[in-house]
PyMOL Python script that loads the backbone (N, CA, C, O; Angstrom):
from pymol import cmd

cmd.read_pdbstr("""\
ATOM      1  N   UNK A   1       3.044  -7.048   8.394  1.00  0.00           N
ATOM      2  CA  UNK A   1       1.780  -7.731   8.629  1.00  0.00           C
ATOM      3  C   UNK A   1       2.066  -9.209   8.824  1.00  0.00           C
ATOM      4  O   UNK A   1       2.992  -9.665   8.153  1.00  0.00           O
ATOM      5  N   UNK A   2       1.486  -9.937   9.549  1.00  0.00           N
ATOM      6  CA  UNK A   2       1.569 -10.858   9.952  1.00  0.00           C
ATOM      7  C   UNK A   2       0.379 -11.965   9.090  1.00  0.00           C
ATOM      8  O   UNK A   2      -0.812 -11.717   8.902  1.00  0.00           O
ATOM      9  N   UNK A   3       1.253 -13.405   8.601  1.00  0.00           N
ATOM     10  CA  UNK A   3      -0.099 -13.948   8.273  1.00  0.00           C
ATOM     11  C   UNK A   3      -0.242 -15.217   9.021  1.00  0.00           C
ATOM     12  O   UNK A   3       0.732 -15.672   9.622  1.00  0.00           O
ATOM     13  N   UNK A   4      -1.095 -15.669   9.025  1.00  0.00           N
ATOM     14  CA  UNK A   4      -1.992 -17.098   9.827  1.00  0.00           C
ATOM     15  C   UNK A   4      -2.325 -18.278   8.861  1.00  0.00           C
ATOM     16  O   UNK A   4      -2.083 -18.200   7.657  1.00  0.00           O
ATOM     17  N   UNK A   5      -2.789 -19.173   9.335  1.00  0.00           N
ATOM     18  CA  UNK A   5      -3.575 -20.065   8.779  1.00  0.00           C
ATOM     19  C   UNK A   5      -4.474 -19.865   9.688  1.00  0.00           C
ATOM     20  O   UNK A   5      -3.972 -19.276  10.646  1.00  0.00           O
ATOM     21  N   UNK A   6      -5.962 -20.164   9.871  1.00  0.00           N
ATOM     22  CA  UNK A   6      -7.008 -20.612  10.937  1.00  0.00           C
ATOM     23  C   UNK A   6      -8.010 -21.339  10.374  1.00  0.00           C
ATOM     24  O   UNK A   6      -8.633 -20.984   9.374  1.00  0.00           O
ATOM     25  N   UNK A   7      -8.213 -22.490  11.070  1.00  0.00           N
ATOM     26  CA  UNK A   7      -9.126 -23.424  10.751  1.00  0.00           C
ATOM     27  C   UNK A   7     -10.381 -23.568  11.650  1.00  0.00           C
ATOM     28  O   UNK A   7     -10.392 -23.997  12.803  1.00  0.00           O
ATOM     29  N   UNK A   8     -11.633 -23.051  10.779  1.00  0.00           N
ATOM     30  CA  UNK A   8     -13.089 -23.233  11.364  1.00  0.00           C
ATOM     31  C   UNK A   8     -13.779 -24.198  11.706  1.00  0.00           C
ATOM     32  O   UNK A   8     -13.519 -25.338  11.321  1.00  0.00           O
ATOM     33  N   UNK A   9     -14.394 -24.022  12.187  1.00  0.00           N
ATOM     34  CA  UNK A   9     -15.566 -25.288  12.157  1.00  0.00           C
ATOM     35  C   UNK A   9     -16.653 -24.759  10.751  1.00  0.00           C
ATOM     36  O   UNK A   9     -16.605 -23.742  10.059  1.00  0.00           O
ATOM     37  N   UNK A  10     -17.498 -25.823  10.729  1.00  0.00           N
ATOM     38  CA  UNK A  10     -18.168 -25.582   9.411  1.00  0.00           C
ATOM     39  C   UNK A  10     -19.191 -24.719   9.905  1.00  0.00           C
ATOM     40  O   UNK A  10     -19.784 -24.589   8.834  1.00  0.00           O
ATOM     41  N   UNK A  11     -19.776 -24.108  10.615  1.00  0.00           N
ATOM     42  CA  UNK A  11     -21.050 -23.611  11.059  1.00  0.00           C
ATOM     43  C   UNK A  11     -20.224 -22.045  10.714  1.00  0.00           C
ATOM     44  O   UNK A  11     -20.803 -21.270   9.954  1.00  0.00           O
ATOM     45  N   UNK A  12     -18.699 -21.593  11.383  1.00  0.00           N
ATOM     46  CA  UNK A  12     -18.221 -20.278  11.001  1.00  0.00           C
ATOM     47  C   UNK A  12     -17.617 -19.967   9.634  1.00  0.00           C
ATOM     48  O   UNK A  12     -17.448 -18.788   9.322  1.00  0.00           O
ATOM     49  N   UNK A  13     -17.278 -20.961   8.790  1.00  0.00           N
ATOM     50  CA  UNK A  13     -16.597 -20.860   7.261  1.00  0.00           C
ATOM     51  C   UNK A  13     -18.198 -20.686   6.694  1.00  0.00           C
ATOM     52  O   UNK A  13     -18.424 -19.938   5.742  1.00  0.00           O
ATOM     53  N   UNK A  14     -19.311 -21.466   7.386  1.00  0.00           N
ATOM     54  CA  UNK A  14     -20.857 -21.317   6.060  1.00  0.00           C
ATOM     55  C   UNK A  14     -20.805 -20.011   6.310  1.00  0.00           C
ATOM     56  O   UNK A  14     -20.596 -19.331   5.305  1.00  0.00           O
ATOM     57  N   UNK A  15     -20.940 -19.355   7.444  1.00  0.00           N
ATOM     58  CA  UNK A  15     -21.569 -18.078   8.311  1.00  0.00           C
ATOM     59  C   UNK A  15     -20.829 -17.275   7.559  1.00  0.00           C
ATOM     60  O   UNK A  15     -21.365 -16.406   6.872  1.00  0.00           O
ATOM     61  N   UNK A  16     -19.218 -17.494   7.592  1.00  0.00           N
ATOM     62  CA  UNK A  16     -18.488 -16.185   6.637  1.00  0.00           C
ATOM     63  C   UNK A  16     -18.732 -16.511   5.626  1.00  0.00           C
ATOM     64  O   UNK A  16     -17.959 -15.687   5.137  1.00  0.00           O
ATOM     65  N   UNK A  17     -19.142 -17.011   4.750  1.00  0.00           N
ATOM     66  CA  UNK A  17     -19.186 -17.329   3.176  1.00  0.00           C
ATOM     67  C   UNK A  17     -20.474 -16.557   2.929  1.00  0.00           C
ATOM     68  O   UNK A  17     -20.549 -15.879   1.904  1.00  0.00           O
ATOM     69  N   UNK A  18     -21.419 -16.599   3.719  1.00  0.00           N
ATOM     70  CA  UNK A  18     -23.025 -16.451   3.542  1.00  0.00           C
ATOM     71  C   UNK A  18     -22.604 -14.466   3.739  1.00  0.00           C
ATOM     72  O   UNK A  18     -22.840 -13.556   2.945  1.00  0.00           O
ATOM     73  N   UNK A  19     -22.111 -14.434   4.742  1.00  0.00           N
ATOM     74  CA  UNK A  19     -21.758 -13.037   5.107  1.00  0.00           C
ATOM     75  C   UNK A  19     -21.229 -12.196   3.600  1.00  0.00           C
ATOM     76  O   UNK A  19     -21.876 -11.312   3.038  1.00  0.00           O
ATOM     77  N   UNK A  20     -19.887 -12.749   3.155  1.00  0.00           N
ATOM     78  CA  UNK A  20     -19.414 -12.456   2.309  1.00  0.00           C
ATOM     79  C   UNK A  20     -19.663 -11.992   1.266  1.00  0.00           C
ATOM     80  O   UNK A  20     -19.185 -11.011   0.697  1.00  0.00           O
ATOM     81  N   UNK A  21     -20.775 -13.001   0.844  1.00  0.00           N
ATOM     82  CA  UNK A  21     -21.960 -13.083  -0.473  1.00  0.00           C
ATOM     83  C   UNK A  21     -22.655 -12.173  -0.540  1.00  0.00           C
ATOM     84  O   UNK A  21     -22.772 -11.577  -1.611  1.00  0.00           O
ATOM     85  N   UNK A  22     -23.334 -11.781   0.585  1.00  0.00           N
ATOM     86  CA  UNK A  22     -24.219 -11.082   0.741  1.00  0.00           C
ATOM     87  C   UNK A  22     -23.922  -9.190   0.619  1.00  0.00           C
ATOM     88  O   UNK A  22     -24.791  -8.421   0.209  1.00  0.00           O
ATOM     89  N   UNK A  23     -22.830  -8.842   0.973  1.00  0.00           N
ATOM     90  CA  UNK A  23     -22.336  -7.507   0.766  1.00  0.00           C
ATOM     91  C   UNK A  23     -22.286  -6.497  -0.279  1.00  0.00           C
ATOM     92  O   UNK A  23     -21.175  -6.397  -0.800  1.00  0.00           O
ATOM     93  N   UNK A  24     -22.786  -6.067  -0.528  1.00  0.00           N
ATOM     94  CA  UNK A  24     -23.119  -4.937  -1.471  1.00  0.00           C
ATOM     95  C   UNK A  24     -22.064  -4.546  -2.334  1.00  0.00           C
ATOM     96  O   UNK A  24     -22.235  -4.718  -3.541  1.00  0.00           O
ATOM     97  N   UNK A  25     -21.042  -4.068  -1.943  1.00  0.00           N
ATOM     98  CA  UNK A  25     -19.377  -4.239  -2.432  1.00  0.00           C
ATOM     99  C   UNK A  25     -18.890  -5.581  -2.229  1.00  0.00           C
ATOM    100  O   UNK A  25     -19.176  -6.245  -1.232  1.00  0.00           O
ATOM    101  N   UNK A  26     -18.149  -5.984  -3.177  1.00  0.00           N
ATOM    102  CA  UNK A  26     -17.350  -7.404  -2.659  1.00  0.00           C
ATOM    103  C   UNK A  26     -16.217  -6.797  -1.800  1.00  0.00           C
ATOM    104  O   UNK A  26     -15.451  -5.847  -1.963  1.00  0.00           O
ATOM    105  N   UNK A  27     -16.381  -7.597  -0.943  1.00  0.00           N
ATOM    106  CA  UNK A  27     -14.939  -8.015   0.241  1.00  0.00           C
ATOM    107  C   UNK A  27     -14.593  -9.448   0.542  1.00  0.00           C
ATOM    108  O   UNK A  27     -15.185 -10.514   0.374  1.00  0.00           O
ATOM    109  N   UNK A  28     -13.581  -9.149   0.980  1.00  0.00           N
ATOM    110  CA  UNK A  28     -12.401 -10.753   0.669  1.00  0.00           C
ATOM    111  C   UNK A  28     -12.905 -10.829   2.346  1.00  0.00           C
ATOM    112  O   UNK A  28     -13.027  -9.846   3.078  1.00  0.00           O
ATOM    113  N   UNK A  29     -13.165 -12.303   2.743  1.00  0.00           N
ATOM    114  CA  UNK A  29     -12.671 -13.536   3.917  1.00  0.00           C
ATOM    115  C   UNK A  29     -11.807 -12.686   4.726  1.00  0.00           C
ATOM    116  O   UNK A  29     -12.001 -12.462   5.921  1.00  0.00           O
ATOM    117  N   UNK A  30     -10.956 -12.275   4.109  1.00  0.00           N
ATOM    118  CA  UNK A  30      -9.679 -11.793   5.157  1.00  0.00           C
ATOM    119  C   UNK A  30     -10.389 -10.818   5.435  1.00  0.00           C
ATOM    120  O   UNK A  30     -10.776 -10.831   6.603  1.00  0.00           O
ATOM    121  N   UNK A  31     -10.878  -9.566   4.544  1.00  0.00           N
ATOM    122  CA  UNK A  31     -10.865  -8.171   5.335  1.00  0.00           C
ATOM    123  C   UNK A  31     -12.074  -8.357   6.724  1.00  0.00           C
ATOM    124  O   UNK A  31     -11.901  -8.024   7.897  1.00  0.00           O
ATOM    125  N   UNK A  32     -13.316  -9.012   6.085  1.00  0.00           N
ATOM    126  CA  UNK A  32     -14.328  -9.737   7.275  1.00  0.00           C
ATOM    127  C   UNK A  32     -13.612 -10.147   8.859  1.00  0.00           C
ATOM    128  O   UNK A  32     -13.850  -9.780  10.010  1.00  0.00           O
ATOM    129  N   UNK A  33     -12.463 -11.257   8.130  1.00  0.00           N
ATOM    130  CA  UNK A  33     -11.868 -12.151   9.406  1.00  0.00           C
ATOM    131  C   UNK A  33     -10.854 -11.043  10.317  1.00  0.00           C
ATOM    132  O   UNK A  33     -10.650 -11.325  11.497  1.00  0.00           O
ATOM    133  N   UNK A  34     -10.216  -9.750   9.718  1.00  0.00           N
ATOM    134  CA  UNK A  34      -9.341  -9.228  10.484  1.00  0.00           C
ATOM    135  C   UNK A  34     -10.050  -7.782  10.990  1.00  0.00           C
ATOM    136  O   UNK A  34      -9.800  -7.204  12.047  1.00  0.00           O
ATOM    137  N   UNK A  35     -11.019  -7.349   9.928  1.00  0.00           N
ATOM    138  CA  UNK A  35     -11.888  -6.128  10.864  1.00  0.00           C
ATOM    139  C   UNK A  35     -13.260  -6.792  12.143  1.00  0.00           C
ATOM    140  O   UNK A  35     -14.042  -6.146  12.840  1.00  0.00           O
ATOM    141  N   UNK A  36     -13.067  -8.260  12.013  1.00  0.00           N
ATOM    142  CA  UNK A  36     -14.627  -9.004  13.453  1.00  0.00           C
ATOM    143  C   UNK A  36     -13.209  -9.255  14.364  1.00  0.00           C
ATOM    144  O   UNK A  36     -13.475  -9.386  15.559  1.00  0.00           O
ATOM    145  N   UNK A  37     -11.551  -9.363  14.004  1.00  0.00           N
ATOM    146  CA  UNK A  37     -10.641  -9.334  15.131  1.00  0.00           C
ATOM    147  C   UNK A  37     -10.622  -7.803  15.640  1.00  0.00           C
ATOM    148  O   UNK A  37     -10.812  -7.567  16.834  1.00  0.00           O
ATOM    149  N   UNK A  38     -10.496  -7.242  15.136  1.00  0.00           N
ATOM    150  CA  UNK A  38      -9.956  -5.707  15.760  1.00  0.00           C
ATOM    151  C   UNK A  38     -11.489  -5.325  16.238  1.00  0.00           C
ATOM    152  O   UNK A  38     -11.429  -4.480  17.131  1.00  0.00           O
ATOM    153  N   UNK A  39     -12.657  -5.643  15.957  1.00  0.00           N
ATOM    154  CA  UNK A  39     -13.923  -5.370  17.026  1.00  0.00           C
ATOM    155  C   UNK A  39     -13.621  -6.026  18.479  1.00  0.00           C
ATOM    156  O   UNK A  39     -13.676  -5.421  19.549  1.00  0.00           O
ATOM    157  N   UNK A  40     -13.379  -7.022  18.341  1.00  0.00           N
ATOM    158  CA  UNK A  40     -13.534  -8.225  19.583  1.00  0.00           C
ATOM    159  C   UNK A  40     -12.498  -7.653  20.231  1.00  0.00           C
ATOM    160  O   UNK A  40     -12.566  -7.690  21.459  1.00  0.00           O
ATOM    161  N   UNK A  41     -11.121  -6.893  19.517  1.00  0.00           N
ATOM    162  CA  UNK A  41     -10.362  -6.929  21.027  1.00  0.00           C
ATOM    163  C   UNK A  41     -10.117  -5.621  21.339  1.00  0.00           C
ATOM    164  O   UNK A  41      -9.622  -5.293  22.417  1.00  0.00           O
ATOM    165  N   UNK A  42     -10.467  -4.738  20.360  1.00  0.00           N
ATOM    166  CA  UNK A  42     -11.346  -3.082  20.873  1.00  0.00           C
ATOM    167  C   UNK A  42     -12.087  -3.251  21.789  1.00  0.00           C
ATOM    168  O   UNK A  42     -11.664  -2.602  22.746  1.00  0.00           O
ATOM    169  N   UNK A  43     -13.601  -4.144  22.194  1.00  0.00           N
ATOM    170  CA  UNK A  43     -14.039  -4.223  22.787  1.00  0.00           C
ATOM    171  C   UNK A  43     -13.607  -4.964  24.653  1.00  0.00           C
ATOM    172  O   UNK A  43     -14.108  -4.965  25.777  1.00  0.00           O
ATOM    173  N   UNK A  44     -12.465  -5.459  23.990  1.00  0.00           N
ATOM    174  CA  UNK A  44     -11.982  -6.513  25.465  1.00  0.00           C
ATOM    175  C   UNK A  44     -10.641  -5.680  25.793  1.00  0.00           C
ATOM    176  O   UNK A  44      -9.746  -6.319  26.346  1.00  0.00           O
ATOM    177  N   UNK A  45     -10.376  -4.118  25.467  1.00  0.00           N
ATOM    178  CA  UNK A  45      -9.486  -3.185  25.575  1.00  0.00           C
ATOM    179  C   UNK A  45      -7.896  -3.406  25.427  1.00  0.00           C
ATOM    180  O   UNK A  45      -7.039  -2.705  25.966  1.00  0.00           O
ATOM    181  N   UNK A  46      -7.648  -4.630  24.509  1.00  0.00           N
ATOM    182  CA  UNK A  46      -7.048  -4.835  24.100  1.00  0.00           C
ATOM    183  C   UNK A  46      -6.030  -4.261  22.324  1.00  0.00           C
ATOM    184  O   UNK A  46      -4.934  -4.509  21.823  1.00  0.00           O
ATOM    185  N   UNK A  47      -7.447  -3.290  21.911  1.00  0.00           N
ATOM    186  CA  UNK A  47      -6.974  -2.595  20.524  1.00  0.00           C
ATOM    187  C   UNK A  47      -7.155  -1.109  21.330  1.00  0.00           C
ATOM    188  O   UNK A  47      -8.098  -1.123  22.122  1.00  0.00           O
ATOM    189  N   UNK A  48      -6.363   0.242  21.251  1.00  0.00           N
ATOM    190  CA  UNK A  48      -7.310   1.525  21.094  1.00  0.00           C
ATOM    191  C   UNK A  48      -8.200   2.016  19.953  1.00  0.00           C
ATOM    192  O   UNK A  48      -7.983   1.524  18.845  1.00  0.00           O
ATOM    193  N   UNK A  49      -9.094   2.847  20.068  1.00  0.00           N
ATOM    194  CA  UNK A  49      -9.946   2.881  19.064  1.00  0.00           C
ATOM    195  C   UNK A  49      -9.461   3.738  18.354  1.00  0.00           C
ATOM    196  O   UNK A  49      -8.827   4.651  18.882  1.00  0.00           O
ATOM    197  N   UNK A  50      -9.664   3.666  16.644  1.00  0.00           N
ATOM    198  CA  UNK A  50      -9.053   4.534  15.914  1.00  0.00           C
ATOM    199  C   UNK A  50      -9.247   6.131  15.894  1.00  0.00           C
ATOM    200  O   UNK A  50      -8.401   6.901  15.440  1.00  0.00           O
ATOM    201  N   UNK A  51     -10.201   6.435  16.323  1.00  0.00           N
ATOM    202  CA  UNK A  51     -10.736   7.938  16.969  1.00  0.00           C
ATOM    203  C   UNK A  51     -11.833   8.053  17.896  1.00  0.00           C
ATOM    204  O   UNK A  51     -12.803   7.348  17.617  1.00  0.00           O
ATOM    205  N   UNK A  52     -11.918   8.740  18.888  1.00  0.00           N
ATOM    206  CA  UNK A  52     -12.302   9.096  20.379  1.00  0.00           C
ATOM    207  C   UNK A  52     -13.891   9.632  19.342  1.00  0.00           C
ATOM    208  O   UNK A  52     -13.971  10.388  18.374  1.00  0.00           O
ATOM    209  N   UNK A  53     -14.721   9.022  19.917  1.00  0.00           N
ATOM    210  CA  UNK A  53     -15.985   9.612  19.813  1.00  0.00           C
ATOM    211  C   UNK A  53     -16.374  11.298  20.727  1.00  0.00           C
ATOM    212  O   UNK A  53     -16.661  11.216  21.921  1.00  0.00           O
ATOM    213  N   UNK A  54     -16.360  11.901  20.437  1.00  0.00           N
ATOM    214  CA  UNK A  54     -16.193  13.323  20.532  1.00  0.00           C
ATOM    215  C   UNK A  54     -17.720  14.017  20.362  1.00  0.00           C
ATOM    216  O   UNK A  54     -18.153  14.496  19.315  1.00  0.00           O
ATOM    217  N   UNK A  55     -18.324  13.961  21.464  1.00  0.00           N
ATOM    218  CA  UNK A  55     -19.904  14.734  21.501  1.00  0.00           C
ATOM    219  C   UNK A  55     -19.785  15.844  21.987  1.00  0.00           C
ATOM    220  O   UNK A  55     -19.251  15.801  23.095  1.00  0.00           O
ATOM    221  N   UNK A  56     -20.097  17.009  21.585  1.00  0.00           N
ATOM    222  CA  UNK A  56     -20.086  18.227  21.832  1.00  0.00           C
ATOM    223  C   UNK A  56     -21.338  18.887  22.161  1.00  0.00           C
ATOM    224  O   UNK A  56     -22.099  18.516  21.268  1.00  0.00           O
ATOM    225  N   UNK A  57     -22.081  19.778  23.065  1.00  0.00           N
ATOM    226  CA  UNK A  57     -23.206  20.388  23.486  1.00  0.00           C
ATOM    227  C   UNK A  57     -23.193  21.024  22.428  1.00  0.00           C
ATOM    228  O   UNK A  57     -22.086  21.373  22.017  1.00  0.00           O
ATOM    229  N   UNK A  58     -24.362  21.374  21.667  1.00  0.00           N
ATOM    230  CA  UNK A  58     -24.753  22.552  20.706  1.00  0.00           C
ATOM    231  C   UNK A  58     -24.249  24.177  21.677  1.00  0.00           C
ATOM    232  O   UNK A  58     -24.251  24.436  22.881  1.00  0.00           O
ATOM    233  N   UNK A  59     -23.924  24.857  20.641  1.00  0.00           N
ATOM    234  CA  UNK A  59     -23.548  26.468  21.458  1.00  0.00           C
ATOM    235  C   UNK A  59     -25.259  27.020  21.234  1.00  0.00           C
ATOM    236  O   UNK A  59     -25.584  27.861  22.071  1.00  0.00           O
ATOM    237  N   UNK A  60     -25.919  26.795  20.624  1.00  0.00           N
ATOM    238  CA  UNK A  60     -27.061  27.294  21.035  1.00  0.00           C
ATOM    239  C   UNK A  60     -28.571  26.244  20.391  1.00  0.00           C
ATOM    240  O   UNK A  60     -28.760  25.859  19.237  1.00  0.00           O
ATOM    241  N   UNK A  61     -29.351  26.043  21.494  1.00  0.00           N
ATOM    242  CA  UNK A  61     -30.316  24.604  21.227  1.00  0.00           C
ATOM    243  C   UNK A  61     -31.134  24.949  20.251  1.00  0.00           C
ATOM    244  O   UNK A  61     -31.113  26.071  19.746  1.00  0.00           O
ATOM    245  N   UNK A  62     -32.119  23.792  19.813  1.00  0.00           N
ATOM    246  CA  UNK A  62     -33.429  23.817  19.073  1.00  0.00           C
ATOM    247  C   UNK A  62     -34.377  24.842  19.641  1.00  0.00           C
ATOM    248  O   UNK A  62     -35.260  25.336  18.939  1.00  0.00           O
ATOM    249  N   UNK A  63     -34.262  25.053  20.466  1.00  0.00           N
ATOM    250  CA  UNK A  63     -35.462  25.660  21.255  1.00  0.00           C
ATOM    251  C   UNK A  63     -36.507  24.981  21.686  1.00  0.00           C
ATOM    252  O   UNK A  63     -37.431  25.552  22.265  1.00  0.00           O
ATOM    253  N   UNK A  64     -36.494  23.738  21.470  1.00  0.00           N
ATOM    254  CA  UNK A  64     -37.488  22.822  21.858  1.00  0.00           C
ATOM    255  C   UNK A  64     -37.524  22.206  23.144  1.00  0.00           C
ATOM    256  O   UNK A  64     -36.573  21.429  23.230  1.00  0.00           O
ATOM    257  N   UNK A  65     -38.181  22.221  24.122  1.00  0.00           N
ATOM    258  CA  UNK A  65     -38.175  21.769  24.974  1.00  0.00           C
ATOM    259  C   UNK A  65     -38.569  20.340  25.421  1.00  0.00           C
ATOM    260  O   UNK A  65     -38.218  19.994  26.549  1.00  0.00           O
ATOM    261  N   UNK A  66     -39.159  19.605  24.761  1.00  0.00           N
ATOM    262  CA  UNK A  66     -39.731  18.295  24.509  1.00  0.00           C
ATOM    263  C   UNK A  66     -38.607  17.065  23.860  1.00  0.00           C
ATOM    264  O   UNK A  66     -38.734  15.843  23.930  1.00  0.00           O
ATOM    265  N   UNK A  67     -37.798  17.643  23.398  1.00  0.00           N
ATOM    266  CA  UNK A  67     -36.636  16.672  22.532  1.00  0.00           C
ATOM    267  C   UNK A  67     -36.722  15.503  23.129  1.00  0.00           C
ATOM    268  O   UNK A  67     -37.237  14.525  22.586  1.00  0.00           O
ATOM    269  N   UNK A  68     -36.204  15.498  24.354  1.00  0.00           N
ATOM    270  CA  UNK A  68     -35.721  13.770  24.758  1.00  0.00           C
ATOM    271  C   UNK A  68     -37.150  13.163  25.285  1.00  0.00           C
ATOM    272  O   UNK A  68     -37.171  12.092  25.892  1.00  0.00           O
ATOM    273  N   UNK A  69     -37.826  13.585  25.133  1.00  0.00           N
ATOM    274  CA  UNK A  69     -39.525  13.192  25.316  1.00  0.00           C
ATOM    275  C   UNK A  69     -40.120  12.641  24.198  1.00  0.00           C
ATOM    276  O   UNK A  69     -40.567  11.518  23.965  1.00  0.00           O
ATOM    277  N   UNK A  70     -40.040  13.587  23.599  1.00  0.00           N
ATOM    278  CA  UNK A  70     -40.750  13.221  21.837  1.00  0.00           C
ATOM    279  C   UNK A  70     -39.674  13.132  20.866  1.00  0.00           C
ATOM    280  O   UNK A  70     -39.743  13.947  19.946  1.00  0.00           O
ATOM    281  N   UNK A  71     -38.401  12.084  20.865  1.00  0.00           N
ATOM    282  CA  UNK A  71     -37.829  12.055  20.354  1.00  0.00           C
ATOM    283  C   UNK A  71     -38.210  11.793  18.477  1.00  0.00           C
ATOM    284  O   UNK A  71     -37.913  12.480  17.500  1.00  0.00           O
ATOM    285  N   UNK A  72     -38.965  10.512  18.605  1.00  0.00           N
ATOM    286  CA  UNK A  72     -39.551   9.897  17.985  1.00  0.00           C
ATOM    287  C   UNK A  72     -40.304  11.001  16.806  1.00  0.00           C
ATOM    288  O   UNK A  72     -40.047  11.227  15.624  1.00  0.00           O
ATOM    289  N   UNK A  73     -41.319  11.533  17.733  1.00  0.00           N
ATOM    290  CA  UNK A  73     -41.624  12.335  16.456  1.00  0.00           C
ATOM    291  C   UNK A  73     -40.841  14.023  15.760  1.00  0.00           C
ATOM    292  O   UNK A  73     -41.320  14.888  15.026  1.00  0.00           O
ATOM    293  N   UNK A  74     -39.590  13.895  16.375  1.00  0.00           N
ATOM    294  CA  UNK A  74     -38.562  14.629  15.818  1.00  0.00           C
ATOM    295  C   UNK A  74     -37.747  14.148  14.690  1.00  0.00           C
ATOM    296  O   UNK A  74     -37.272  14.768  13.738  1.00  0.00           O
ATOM    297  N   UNK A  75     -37.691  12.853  15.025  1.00  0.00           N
ATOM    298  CA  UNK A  75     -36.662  11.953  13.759  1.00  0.00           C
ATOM    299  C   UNK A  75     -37.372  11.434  12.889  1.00  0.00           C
ATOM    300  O   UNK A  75     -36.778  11.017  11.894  1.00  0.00           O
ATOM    301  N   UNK A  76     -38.764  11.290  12.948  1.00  0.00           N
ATOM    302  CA  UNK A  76     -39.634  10.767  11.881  1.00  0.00           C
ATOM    303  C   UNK A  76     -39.669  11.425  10.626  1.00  0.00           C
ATOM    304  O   UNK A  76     -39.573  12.612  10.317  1.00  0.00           O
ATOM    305  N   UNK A  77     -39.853  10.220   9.873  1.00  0.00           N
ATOM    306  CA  UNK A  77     -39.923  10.698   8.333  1.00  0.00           C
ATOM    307  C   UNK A  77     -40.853  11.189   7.994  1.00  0.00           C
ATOM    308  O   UNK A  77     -41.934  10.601   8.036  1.00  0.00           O
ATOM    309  N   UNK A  78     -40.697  12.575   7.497  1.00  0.00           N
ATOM    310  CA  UNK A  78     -42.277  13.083   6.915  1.00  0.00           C
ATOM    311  C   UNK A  78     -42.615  12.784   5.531  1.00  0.00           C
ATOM    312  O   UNK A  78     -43.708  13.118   5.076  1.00  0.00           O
TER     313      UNK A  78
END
""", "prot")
cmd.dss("prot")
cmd.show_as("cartoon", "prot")
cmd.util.cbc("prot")
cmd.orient("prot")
């Protein structure tokens, strides 16, 4: 593993600090600063992604014919 120094401006050290704080589990600066790197260069196809999103057709449907119509009131909370 490789380590760095990197120096922010104050608007991204408040932003990660505020981020940080705020998390339900504590996580460290670093894990924040090196999992928002591996988004940014996943996205600029520079990382591969750790597993292939994999959508499969149902082998046999809802029977509903309305689904992508009335999505909304399929996923609603009753």
């Amino acid at each position: 593993m490789k380590q760095a120094t990197i120096t922010f401006p104050d608007n991204l050290e408040q932003a990660l600090e505020r981020s940080v704080e705020e998390q339900e589990i504590p996580v460290q600066p670093t894990g924040v600063v090196q999992e928002t790197v591996g988004e940014y260069l996943g996205e600029h196809g520079y990382l591969r992604s750790s597993s292939a999103l994999r959508i499969r057709p149902a082998e046999r449907g809802s029977g509903q014919k309305d689904v992508s119509i009335a999505h909304d009131r399929y996923l609603a909370f009753r």
